[in-house]
N, C-alpha and C positions, 0 to 999 in steps of 0.2 A: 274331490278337486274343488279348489276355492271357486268362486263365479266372478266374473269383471267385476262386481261391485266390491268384494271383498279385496282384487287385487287393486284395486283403485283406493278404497281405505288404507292401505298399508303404505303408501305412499306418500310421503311430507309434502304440504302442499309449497312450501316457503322453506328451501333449502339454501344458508347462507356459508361461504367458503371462503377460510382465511388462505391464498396459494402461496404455502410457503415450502423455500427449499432450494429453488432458483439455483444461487449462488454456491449451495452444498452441492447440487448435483454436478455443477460445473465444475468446481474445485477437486470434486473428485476423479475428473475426467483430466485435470489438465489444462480446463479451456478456462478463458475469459470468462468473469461473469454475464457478462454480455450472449455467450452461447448456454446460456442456464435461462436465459430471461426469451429467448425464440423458443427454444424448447417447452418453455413453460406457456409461450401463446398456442403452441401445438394441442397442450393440454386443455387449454381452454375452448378450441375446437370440441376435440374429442367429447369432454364433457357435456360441450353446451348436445351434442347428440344425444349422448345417453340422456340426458335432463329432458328432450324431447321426445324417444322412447318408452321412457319408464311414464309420462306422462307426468312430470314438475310441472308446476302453473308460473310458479318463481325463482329463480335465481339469482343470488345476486353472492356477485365476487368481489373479492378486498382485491383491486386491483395495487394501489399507490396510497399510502397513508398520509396522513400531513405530516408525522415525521420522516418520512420518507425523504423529504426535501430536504434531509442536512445529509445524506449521502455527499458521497464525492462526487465534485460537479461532470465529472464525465459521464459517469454512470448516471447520472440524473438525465443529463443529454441522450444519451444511446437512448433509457427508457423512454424519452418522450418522442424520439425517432421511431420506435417502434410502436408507438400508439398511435403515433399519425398514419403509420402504417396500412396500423392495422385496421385503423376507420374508415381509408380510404379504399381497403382491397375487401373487407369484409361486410361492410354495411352494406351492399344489394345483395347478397347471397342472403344474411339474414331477413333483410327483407321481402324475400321470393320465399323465404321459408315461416312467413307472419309470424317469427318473431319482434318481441316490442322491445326496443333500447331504451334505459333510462341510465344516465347519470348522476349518481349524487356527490355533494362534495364542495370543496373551497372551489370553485375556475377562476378565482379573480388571479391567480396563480401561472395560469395556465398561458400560453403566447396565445395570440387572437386567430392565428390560423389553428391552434389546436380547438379552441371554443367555437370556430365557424364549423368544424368539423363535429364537433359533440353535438350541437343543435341541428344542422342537417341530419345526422342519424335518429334524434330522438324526433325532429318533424317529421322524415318519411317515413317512419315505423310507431306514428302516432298510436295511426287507427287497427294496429294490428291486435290477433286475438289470440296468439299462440303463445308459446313460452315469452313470458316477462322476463327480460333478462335486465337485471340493476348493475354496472360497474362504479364503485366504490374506489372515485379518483381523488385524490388530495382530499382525502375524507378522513376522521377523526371525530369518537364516539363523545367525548367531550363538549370540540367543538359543535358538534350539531346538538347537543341539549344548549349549550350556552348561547349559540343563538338564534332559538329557540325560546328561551328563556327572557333574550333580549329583545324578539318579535312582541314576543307578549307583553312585556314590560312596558312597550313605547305604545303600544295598543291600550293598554290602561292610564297611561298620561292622558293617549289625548282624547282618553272619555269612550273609545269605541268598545271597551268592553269593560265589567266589572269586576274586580281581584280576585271576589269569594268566585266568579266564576269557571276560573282555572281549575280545571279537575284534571284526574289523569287522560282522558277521551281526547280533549283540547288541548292538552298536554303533546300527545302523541299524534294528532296533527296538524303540528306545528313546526316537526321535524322532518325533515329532507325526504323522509319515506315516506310522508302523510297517507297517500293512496296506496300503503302496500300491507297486506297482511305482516304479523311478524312472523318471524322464522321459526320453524319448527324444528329445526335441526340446523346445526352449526357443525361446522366438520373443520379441523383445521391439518395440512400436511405437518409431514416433517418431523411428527410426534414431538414438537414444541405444546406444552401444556396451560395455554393463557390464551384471553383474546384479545391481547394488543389494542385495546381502544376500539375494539371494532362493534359497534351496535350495542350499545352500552345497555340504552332504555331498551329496544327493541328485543333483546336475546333473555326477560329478564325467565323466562319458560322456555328456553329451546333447548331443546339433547344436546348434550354438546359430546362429540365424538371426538378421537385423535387417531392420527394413523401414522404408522411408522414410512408411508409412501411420500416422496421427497414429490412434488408437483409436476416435473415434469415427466414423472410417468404415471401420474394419476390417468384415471380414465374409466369406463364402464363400468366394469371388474370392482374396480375399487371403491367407486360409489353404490353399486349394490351389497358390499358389506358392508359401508357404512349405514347403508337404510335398514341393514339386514340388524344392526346391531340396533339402530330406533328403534326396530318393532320389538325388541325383547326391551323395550324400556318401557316402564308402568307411567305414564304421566297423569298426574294427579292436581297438580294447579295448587296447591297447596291442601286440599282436598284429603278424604281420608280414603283410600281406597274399599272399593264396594266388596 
């Protein structure tokens, strides 16, 4: 029998999740995509449990992309109903359970009662020490190298740093994730085969898995075979294996 250290190695420590399927599961039901998109914060419960079970240190979910924002503006509305939501009915429960919220992403987008809402969760879950959970709101893997790109840019104008001294290190933080390990595993539903702009720089070493489970039945189950299927992967970093 393995010993906790070993079950604790087998463990990604930075587990990133595209949830997609929403709209398939609902369409196949009947329902409104709208009943595909509660379903699917169900899942993000359930998960965010297992992720604190199995002993994740990071999570972070592609909640709403930047192109998310040319959907139809209904559907645009209902999601961001449901995100007020869900900030307002869920952020003390996480908080009683130290985990830590961070948001990344465009907010200038976002109405000002959604941003008064993201920033109270990520102050009172400053100092937590339990599962980090990232949401990945009007976020776009592009946009955050680009500006990024543009941070450092205007920091070399005005003399506060040096060009030759852009490496990859200052590179990587400088991006909206600065303080997060990268992902070790990337997991996307739906068994859609791409990652949509998501964590462009940061995924550029993570397993990336696919599952034929539509999001809103994902859940413990499903994320222990996707870990199940990390550990039968060799990573080697470009390395030659030993």
């Amino acid at each position: 029998m393995a010993d906790a250290s070993d079950d604790q190695a087998s463990v990604p420590a930075h587990v990133a999740i595209i949830m997609d399927g929403n709209g398939r599961w609902a369409r196949a039901r009947g329902l409104p995509r709208t009943a595909g998109h509660k379903k699917g914060a169900e899942a993000v419960q359930r998960t965010l449990v297992a992720a604190e079970e199995m002993g994740i240190k990071y999570l972070t979910l592609f909640g709403f992309s930047s192109e998310n924002w040319k959907r139809p503006t209904g559907e645009v509305g209902d999601l961001m109903g449901l995100l007020r939501r869900y900030l307002r009915s869920e952020t003390a429960d996480m908080h009683q359970r130290n985990i830590r919220i961070r948001v990344i992403g465009d907010r200038t987008r976002f109405s000002d009662d959604i941003v008064a809402l993201i920033e109270a969760a990520e102050e009172m879950t400053a100092e937590n020490t339990g599962l980090n959970l990232t949401a990945a709101l009007s976020y776009g893997g592009r946009q955050d190298i680009a500006a990024a790109a543009r941070w450092l840019a205007e920091r070399a104008v005005a003399g506060e740093i040096e060009p030759a001294a852009i490496d990859e290190d200052l590179f990587s933080r400088s991006l909206w994730t600065d303080d997060l390990p990268d992902p070790d595993l990337m997991i996307r539903t739906s068994n859609e085969q791409r990652i949509s702009n998501f964590l462009l720089w940061q995924c550029a070493y993570a397993e990336l898995v696919f599952t034929d489970t539509l999001w809103p039945e994902f859940g413990a189950e499903q994320l222990e075979q996707c870990i199940a299927e990390y550990n039968r992967r060799d990573r080697r970093f470009g390395a030659v294996a030993g």
